[in-house]
Z-matrix of the N, CA and C atoms (Angstrom, degrees):
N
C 1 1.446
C 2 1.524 1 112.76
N 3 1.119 2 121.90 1 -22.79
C 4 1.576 3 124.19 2 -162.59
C 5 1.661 4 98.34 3 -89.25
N 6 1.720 5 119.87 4 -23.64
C 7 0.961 6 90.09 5 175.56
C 8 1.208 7 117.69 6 -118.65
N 9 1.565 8 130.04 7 35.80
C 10 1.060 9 148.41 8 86.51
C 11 1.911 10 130.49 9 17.30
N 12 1.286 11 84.97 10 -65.39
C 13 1.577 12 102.69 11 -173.45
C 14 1.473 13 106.78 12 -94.10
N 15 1.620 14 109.65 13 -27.30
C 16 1.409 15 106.39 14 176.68
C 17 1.529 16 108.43 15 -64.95
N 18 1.432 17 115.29 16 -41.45
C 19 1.274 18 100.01 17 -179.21
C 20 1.508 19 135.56 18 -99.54
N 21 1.765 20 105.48 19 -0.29
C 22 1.597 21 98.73 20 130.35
C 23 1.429 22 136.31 21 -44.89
N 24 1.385 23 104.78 22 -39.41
C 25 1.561 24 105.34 23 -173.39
C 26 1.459 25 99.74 24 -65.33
N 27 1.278 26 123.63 25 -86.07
C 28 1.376 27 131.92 26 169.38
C 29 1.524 28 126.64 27 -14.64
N 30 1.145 29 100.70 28 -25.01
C 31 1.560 30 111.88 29 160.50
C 32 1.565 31 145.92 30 -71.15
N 33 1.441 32 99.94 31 -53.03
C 34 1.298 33 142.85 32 161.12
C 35 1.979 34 108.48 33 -62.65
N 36 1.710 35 117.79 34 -34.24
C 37 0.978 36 128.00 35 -177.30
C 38 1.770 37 100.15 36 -83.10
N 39 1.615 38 111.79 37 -51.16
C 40 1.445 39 107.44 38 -176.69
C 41 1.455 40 109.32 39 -77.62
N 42 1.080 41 134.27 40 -16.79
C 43 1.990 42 120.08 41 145.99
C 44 1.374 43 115.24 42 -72.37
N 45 0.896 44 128.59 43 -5.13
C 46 1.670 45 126.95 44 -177.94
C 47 2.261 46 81.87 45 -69.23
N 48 1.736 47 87.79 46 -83.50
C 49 1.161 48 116.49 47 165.34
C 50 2.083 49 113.32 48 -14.70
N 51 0.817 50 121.99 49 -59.68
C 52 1.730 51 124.47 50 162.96
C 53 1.112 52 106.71 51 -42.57
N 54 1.702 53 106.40 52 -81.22
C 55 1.364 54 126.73 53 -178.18
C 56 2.013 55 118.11 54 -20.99
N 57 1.270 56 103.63 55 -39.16
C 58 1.410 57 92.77 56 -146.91
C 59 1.837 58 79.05 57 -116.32
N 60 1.211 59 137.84 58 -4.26
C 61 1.184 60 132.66 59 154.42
C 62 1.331 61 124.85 60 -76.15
N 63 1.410 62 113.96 61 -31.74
C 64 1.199 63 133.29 62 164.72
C 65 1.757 64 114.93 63 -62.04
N 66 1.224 65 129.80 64 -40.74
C 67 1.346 66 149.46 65 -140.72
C 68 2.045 67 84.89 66 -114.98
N 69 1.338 68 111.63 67 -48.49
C 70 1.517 69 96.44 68 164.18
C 71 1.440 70 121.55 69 -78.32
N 72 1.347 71 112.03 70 -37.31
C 73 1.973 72 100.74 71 150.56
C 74 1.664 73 117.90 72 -37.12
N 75 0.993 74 124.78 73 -62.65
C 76 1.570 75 119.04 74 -170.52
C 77 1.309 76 110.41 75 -70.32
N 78 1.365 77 119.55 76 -33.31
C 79 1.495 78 112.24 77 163.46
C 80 1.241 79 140.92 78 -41.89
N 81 1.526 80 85.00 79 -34.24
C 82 1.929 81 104.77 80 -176.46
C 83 1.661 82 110.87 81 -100.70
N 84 1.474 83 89.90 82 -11.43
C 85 1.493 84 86.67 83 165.85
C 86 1.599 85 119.27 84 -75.52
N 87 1.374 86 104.25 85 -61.62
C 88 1.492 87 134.78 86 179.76
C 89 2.077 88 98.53 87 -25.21
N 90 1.687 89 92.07 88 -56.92
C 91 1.185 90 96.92 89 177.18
C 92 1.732 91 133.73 90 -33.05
N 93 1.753 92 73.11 91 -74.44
C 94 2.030 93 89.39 92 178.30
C 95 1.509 94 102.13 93 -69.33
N 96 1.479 95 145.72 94 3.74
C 97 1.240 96 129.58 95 136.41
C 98 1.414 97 132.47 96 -63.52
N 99 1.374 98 113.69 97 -26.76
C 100 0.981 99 126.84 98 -141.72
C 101 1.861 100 92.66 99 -98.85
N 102 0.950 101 108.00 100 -60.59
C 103 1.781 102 125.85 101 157.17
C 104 1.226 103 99.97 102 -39.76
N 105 0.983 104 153.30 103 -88.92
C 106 1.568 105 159.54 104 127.63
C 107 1.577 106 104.91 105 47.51
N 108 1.279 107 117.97 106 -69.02
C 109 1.598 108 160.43 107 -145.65
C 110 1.893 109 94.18 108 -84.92
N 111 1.058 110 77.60 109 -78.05
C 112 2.098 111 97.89 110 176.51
C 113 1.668 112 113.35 111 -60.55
N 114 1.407 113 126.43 112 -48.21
C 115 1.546 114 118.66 113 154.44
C 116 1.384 115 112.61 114 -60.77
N 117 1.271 116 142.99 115 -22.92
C 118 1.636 117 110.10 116 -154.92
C 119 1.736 118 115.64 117 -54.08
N 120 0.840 119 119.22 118 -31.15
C 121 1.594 120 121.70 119 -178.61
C 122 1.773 121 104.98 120 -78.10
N 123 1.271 122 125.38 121 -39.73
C 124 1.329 123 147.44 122 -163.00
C 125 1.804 124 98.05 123 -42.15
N 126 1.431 125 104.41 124 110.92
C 127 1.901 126 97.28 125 155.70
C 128 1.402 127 116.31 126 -79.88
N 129 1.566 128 116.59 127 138.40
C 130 1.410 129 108.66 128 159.22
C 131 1.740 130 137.76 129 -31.81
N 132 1.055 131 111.38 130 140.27
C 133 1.478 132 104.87 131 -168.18
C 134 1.772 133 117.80 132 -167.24
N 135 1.248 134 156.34 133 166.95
C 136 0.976 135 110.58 134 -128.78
C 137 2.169 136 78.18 135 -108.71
N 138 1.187 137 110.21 136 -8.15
C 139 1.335 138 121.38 137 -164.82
C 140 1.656 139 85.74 138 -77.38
N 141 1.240 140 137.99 139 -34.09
C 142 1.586 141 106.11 140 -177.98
C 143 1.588 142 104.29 141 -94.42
N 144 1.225 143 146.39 142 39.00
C 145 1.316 144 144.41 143 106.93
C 146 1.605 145 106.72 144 14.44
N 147 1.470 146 101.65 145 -101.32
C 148 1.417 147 126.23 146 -172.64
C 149 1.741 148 115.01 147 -17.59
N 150 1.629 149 92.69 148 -46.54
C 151 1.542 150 115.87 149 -162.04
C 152 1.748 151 104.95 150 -78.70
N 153 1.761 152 113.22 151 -28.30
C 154 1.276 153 119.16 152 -176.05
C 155 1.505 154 87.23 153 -78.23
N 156 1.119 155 130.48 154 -45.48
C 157 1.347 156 116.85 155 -151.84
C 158 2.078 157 107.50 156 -81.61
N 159 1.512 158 99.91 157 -18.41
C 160 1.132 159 112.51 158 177.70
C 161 1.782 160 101.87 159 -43.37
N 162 1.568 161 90.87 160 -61.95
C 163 1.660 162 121.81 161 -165.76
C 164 1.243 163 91.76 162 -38.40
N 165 1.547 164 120.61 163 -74.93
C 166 1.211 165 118.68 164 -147.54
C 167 1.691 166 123.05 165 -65.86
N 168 1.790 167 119.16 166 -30.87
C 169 0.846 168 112.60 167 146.42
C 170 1.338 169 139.86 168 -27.77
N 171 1.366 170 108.43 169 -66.15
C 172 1.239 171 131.67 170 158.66
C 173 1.316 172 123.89 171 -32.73
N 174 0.808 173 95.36 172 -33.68
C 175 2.055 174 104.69 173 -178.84
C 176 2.167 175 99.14 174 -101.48
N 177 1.006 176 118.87 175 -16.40
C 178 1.153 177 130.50 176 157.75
C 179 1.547 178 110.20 177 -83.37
N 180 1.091 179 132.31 178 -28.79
C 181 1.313 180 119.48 179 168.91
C 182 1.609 181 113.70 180 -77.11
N 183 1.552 182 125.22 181 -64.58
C 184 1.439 183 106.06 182 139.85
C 185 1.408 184 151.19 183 39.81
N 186 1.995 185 95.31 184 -93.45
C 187 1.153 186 122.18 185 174.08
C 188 1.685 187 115.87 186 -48.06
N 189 1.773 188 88.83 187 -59.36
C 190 1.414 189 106.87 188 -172.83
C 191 1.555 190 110.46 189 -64.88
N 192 1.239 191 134.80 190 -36.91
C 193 1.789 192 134.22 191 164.04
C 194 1.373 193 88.54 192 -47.74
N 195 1.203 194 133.44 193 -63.80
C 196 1.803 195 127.24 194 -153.17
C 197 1.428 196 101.29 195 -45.91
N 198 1.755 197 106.67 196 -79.86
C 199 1.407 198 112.14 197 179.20
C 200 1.556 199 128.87 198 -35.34
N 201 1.738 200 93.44 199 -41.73
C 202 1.736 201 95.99 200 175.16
C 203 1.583 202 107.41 201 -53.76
N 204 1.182 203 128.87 202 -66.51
C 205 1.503 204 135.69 203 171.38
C 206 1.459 205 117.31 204 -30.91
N 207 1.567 206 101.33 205 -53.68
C 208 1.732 207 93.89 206 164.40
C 209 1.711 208 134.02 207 -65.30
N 210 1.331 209 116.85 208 -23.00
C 211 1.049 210 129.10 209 -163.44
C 212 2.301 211 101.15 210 -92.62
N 213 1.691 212 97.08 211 -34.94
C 214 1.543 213 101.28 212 149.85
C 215 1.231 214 136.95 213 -58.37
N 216 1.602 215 105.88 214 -40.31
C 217 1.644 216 106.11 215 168.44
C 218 1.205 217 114.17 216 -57.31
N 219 1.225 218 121.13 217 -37.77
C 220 1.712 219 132.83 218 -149.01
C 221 1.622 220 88.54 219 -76.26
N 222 1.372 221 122.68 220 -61.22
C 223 1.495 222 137.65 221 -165.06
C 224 1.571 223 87.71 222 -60.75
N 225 1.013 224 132.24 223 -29.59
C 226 1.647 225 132.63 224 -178.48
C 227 1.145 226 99.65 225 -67.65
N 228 1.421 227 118.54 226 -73.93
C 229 1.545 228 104.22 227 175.66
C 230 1.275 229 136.99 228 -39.54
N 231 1.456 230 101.67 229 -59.80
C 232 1.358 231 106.36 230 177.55
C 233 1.640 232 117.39 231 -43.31
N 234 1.054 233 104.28 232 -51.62
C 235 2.084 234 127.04 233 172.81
C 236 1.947 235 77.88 234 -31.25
N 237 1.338 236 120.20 235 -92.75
C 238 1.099 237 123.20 236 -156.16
C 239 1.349 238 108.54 237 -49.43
N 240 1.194 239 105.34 238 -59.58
C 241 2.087 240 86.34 239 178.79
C 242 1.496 241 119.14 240 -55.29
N 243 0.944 242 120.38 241 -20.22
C 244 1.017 243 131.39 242 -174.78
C 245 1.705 244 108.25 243 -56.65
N 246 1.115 245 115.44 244 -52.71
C 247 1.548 246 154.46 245 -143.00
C 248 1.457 247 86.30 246 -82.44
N 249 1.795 248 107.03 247 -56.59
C 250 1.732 249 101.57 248 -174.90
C 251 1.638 250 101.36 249 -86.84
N 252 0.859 251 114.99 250 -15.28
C 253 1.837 252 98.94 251 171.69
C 254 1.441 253 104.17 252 -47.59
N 255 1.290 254 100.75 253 -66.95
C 256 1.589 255 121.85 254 -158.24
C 257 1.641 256 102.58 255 -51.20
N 258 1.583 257 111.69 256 -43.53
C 259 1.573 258 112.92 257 173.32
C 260 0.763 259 107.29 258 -81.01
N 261 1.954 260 146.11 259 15.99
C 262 1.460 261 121.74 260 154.44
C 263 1.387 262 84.08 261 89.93
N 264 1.298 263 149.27 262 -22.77
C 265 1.536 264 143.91 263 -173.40
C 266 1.667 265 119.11 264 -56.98
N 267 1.467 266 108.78 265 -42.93
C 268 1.197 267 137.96 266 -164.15
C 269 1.611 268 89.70 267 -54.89
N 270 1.679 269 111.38 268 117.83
C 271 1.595 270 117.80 269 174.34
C 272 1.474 271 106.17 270 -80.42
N 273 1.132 272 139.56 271 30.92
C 274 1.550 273 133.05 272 -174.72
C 275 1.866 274 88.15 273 -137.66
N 276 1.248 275 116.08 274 -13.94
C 277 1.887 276 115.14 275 -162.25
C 278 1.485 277 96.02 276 -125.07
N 279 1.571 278 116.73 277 -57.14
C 280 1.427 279 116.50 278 -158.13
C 281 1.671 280 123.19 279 66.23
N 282 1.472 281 111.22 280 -120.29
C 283 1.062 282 133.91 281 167.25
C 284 1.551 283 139.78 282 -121.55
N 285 1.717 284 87.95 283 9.92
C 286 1.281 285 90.38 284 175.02
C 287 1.630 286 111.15 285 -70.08
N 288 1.763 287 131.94 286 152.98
C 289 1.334 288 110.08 287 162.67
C 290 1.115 289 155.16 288 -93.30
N 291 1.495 290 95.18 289 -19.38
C 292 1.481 291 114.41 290 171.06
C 293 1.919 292 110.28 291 -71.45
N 294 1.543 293 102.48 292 -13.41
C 295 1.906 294 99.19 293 168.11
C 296 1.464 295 105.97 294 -83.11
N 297 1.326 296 112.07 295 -33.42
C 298 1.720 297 127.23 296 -172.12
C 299 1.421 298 91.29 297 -59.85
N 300 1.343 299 145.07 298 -56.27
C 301 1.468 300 168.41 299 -166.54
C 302 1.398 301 84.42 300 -41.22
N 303 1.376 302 98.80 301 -94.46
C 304 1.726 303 117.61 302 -155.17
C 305 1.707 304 112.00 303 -50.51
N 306 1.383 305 107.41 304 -39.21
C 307 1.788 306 117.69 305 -169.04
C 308 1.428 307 83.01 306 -60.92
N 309 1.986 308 119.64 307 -78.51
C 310 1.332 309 87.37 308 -166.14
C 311 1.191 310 154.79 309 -43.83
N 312 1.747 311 98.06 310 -37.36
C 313 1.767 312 114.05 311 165.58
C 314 1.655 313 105.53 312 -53.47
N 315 0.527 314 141.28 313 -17.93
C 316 1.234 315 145.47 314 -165.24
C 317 1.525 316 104.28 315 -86.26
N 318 1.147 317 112.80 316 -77.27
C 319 1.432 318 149.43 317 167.32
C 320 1.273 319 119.61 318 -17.17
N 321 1.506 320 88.40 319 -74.70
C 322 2.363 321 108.75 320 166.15
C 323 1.932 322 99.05 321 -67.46
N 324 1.458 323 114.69 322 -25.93
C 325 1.645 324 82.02 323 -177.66
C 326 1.609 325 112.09 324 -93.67
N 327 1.348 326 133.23 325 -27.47
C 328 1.313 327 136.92 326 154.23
C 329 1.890 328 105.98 327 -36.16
N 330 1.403 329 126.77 328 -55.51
C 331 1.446 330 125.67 329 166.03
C 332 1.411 331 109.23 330 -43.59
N 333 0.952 332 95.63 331 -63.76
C 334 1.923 333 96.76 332 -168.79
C 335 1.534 334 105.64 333 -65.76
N 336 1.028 335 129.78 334 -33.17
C 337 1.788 336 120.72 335 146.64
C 338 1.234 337 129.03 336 -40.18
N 339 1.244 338 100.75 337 -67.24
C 340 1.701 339 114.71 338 163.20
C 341 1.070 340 124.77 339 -31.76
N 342 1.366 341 132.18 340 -51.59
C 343 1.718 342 166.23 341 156.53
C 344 1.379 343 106.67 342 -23.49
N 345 1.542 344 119.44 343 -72.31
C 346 1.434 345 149.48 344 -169.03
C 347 1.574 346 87.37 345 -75.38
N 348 1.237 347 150.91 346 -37.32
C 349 1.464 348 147.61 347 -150.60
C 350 1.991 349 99.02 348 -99.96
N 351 1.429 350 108.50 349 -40.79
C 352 1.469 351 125.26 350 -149.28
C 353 1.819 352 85.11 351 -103.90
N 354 1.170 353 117.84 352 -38.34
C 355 2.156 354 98.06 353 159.60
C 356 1.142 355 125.52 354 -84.77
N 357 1.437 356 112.93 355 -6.55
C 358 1.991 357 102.42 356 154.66
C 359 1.024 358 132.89 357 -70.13
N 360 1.803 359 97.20 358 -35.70
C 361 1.834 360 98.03 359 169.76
C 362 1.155 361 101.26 360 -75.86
N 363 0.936 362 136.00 361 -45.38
C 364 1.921 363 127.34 362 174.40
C 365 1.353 364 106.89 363 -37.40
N 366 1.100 365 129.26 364 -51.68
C 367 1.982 366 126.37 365 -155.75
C 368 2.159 367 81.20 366 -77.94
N 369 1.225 368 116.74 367 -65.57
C 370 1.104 369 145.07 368 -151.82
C 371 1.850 370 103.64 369 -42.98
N 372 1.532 371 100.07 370 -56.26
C 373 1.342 372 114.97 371 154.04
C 374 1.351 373 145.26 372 -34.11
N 375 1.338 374 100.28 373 -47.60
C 376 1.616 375 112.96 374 164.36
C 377 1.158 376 132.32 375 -72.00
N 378 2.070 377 96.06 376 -42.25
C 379 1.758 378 109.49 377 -170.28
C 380 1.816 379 108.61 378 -73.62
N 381 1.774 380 95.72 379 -26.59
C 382 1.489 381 89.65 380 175.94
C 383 1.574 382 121.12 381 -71.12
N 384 1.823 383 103.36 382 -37.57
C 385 1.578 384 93.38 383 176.92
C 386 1.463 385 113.72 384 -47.01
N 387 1.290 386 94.98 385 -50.13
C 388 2.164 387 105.80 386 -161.00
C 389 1.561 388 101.70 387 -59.25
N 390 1.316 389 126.25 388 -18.37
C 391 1.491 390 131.90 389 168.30
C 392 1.391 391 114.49 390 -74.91
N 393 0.988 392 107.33 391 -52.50
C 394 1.602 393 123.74 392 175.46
C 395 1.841 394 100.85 393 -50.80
N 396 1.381 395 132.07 394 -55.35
C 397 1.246 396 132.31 395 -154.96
C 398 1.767 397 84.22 396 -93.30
N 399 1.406 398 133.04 397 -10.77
C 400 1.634 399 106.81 398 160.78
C 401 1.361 400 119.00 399 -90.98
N 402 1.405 401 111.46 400 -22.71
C 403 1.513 402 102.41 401 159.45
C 404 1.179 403 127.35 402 -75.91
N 405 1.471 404 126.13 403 -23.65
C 406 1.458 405 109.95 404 142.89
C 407 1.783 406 145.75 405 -24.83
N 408 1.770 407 72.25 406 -53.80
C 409 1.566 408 90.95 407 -166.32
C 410 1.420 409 100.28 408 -70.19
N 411 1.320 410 131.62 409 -14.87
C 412 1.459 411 149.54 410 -145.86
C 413 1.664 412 103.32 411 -98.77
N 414 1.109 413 81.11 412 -27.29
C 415 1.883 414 103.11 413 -162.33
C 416 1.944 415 97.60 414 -81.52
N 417 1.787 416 90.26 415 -55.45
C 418 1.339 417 105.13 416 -160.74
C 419 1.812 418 96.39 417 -72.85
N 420 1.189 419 138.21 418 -37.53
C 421 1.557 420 135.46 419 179.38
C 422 1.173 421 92.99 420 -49.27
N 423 1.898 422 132.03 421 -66.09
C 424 1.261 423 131.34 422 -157.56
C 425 1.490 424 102.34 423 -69.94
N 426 1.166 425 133.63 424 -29.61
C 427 1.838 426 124.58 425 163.28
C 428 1.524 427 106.78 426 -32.12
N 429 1.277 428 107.46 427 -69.28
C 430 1.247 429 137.69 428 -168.39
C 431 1.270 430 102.37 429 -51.72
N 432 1.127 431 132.32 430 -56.27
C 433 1.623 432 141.16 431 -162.65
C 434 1.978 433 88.48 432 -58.32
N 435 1.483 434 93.74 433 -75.62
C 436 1.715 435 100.51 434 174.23
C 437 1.466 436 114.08 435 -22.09
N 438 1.184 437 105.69 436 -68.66
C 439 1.663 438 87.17 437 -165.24
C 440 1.446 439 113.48 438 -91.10
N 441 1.400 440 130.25 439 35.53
C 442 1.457 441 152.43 440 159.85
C 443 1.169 442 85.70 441 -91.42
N 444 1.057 443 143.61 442 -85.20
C 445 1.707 444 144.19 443 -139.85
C 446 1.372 445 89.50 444 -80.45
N 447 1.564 446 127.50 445 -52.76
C 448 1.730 447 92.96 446 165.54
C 449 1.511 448 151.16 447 -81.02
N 450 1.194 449 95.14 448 27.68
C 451 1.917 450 96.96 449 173.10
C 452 1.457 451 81.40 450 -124.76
């Protein structure tokens, strides 16, 4: 039963985990639409700076959700081959053991790469959005400043 519940938990934890990578993807999308939306008329100038650089973060935050997602699938797979190595399932290993040996070693150290690769884009993802929404904000004060000093 316990491991049962372990892998409810783990379940419920790796959609948490989607969910909120997914949910900072649309954020950063929403964004560079949204910037998008509010320049179209806009001439270059040196005051929307802030707002290009917003973007590009932003499109670096993005990036980094994508890869994170790819680098989860990959650990997905691997999880599953993994699974039939270990049961002798694996049509390239079977039951031999010394192939059973190496795939897994193999297997768990490609994961644990994966691991170390798939929480940088995680940290990387966030710190760029939350950068992205102060150069916004950076952008949007100096709007503001402008048309204070002109009326």
């Amino acid at each position: 039963m316990p491991d049962e519940s372990s892998r409810q938990i783990h379940n419920q934890l790796r959609a948490a985990q989607d969910k909120y990578v997914y949910f900072l993807l649309a954020v950063s999308a929403s964004a560079i639409a949204f910037t998008a939306q509010i320049t179209k008329e806009s001439i270059f100038s040196y005051n929307i700076i802030p707002l290009g650089f917003a973007v590009i973060v932003w499109s670096l935050s993005f990036y980094c959700g994508c890869r994170n997602i790819q680098y989860t699938n990959s650990n997905l797979f691997a999880n599953f081959d993994l699974i039939k190595v270990e049961a002798g399932k694996h049509p390239d290993v079977l039951n031999n053991q010394i192939y059973m040996q190496a795939a897994s070693d193999g297997i768990k150290q490609a994961m644990n790469s994966n691991n170390g690769i798939l929480s940088s884009y995680g940290f990387w993802q966030f710190r760029f959005l939350v950068l992205g929404a102060m150069s916004f904000m950076v952008w949007h004060l100096m709007e503001m400043a402008v048309r204070t000093v002109g009326n």
